[in-house]
NUDREN-494015 format. One record per residue: x, y, z of N, C-alpha, C in turn; residue in one letter. Coordinates in pm, whole numbers, padded with zeros to 5 digits, always signed. Each point is the difference from the previous one (the first is absolute). Example, Ala and Ser with C-alpha at 12.3 -4.5 7.8 and 13.67 -1.06 7.14 Angstrom:
BEGIN
+01319-00569+00780-00089+00119+00000+00090+00120+00000a -00035+00105-00072+00082+00119+00006-00077+00109+00073s 
END
This chain:
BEGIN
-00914-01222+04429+00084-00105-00052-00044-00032-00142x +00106-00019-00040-00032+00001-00220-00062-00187+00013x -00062-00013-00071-00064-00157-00035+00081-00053-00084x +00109-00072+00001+00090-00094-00113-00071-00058-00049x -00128-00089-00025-00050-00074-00042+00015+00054-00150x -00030+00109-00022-00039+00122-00151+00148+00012-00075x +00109-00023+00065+00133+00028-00095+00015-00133-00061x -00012+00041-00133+00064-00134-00090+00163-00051+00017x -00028-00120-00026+00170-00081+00038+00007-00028-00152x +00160+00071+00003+00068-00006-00128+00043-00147-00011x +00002-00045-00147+00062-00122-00058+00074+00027-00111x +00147-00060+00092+00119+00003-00065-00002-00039-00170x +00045+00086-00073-00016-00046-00105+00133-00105-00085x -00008-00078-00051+00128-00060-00090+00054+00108-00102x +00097-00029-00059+00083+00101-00090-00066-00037-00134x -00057-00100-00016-00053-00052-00155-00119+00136+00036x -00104-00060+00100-00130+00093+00029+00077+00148-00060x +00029+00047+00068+00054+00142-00007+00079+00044-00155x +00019-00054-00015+00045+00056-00169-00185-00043-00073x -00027-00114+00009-00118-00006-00090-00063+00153+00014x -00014+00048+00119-00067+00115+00032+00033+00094-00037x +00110+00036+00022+00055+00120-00083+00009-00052-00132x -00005-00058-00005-00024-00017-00230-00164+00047+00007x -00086+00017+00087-00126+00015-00038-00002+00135+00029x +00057+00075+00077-00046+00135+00013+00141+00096-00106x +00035+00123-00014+00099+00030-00065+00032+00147+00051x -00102+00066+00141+00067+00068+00035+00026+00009+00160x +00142+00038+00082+00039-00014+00097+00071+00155+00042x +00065-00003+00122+00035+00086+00043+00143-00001+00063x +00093+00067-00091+00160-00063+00000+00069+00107+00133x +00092-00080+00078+00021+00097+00112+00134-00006-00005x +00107+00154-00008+00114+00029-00036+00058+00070+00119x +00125-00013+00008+00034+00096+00123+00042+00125-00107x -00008+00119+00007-00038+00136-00087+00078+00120+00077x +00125+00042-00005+00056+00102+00090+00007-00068+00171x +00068-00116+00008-00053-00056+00120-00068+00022+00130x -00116-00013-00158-00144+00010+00143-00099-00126-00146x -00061-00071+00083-00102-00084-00072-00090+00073-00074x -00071-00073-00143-00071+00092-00070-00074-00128-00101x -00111+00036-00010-00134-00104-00046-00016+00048-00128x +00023-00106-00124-00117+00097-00125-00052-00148-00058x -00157+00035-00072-00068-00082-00051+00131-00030-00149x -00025-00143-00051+00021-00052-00101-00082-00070-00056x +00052+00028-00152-00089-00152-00080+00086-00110-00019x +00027-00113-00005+00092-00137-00026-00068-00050-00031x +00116-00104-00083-00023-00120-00050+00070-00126+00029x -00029-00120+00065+00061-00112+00034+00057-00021-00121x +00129-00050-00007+00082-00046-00080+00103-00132+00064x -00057-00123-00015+00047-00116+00063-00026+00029+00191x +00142+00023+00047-00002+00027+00134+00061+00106+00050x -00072+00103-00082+00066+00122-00008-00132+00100-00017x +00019+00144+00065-00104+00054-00066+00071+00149-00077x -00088+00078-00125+00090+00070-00089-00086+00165+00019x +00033+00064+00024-00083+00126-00024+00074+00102-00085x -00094+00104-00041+00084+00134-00078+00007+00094+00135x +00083+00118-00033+00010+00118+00055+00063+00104-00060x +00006+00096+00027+00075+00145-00054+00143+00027+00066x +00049+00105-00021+00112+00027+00058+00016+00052+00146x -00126-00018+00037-00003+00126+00149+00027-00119+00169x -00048+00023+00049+00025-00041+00148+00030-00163+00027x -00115-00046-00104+00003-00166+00023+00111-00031-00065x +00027+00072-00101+00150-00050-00112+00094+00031+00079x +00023+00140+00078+00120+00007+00094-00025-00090+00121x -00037-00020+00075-00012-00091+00102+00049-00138-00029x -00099-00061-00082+00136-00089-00029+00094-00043-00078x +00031+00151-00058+00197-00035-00033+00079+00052+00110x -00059+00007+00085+00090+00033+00165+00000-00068+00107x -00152-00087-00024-00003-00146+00113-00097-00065-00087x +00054-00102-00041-00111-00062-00099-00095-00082+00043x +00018-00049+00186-00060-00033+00034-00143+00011+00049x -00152-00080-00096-00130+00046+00055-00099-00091+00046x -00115+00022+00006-00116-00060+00024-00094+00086-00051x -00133-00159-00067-00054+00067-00076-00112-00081+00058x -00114+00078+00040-00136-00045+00051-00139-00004-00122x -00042-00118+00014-00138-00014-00076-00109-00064+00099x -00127+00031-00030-00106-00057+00074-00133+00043-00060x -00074-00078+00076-00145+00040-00046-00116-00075+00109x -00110+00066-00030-00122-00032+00116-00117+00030-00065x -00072-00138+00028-00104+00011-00036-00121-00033+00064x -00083+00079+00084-00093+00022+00113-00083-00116-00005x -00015-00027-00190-00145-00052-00042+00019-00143+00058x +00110-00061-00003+00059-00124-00008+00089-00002+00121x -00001+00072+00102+00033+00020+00142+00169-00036-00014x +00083+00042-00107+00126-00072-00035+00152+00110+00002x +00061+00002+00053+00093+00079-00018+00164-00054-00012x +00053+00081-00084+00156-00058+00041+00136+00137-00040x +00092-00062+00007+00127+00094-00030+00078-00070-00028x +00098+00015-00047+00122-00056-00113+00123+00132+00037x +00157-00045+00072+00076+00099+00038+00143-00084-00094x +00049+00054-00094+00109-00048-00058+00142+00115+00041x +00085-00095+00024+00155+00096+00061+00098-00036-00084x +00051+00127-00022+00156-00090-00071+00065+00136-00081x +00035-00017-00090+00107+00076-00100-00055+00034-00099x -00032+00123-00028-00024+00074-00190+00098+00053-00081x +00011-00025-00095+00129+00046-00075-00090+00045-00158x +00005+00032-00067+00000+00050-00120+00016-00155-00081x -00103+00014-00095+00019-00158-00097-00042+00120-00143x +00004-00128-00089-00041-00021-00114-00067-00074-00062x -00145-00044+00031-00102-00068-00076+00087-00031-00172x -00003-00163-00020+00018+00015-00156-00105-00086-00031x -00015-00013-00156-00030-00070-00069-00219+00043+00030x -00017-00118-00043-00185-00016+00050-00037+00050+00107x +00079-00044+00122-00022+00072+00099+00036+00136+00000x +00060+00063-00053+00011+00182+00027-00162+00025-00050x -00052-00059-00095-00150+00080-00084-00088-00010+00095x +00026-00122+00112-00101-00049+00063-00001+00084+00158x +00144+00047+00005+00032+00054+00118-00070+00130-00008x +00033+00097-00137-00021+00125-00056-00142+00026+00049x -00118-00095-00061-00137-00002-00002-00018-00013+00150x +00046-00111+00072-00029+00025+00135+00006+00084+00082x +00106+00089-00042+00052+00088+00094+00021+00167-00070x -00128+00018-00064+00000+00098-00044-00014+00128+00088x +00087+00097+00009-00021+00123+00137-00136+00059+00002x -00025+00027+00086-00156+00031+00022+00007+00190+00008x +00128+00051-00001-00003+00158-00078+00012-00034-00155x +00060-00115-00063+00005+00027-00108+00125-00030-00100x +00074+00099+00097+00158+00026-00075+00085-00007+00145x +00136+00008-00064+00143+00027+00110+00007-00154+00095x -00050-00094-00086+00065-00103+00167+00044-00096-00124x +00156+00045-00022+00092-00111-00090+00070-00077+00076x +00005-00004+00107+00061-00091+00078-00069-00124+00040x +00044-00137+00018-00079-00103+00000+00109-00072+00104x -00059+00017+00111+00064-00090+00114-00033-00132+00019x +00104-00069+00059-00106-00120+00046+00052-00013+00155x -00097-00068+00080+00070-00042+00155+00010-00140-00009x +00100-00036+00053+00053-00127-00006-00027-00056+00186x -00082-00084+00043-00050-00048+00118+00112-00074+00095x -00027+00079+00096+00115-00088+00115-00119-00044+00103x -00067+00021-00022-00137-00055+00102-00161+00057-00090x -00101-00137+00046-00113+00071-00066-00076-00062+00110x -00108+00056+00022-00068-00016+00157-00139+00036-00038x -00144-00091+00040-00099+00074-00010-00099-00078+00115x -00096+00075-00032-00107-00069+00150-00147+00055-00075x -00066-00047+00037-00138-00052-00057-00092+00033+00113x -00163+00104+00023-00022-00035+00102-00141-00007-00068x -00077-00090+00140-00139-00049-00037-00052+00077+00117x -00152+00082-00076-00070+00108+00145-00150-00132-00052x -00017+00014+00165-00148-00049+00029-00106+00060-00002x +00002+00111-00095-00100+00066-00045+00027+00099-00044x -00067+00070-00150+00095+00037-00101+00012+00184+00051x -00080+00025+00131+00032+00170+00045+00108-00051+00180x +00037-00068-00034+00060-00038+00114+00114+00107+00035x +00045+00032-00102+00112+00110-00014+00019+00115+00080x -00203+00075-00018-00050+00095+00068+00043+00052+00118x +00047+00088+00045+00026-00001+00175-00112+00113+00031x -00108-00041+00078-00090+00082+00009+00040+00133+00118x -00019+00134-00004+00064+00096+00092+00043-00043+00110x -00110-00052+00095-00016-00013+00150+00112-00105+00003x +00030-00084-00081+00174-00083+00021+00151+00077-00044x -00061+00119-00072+00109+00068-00002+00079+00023+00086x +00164+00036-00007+00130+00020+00068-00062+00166+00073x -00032+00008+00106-00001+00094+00042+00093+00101+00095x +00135-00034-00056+00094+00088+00040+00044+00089+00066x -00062+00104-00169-00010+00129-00015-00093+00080+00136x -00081-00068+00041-00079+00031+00089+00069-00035+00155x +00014-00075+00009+00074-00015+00148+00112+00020+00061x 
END
């Protein structure tokens, strides 16, 4: 029998919480439906009010959504030292924008492609839901699943 005592209980996060957070981190993992079948790729963004903005190229993420523009875009982070973890899940609509003015220089620098070249496209997702949860471990290797609690399945 597994010991519950060891699983951390998530706390609901507010929508203020959850944007502060994603303004602190800048990269996530945007999820597209792609030849309809689901399909994951890392991004860099930038919060822009209540919106978030990324670049891309012309290939899969650019077709996906000019065919269902509908996505979700995951951010998170964990940190063992400080026994702290959370996730940030934003849903809604991407369409193609145009950064102007101060903000395009500021967008540009943020979101510079990490090949380099080819991502002239600058989306933004526009939120129909933003959702996050926060968890606190009671000790910072709590995470660990030592073998002998392993799922032993494969074996039986």
């Amino acid at each position: 029998m597994t010991d519950k005592t060891n699983i951390p209980v998530p706390e609901i996060l507010d929508e203020e919480e959850c944007w502060m957070l994603l303004s602190q981190t800048g990269v996530g993992r945007l999820a597209v439906i792609a030849d309809g079948h689901p399909d994951v790729f890392p991004v860099n963004y930038k919060v822009e009010g209540r919106s978030l903005v990324f670049r891309t190229g012309g290939g899969t993420k650019q077709q996906a959504i000019q065919s269902d523009a509908t996505v979700a875009l995951e951010a998170d982070a964990v940190s063992s030292q400080f026994g702290l973890a959370w996730s940030v899940v934003v849903k809604g609509k991407a369409a193609e924008t145009t950064p102007t003015g101060a903000d395009l220089d500021d967008i540009r620098r943020a979101l510079f492609p990490w090949q380099g070249v080819g991502q002239e496209h600058f989306l933004r997702i526009t939120p129909e839901s933003v959702t996050g949860r926060r968890f606190t471990m009671s000790a910072p290797l709590l995470w660990q699943t030592p073998l002998d609690d392993a799922t032993r399945a494969g074996f039986e």
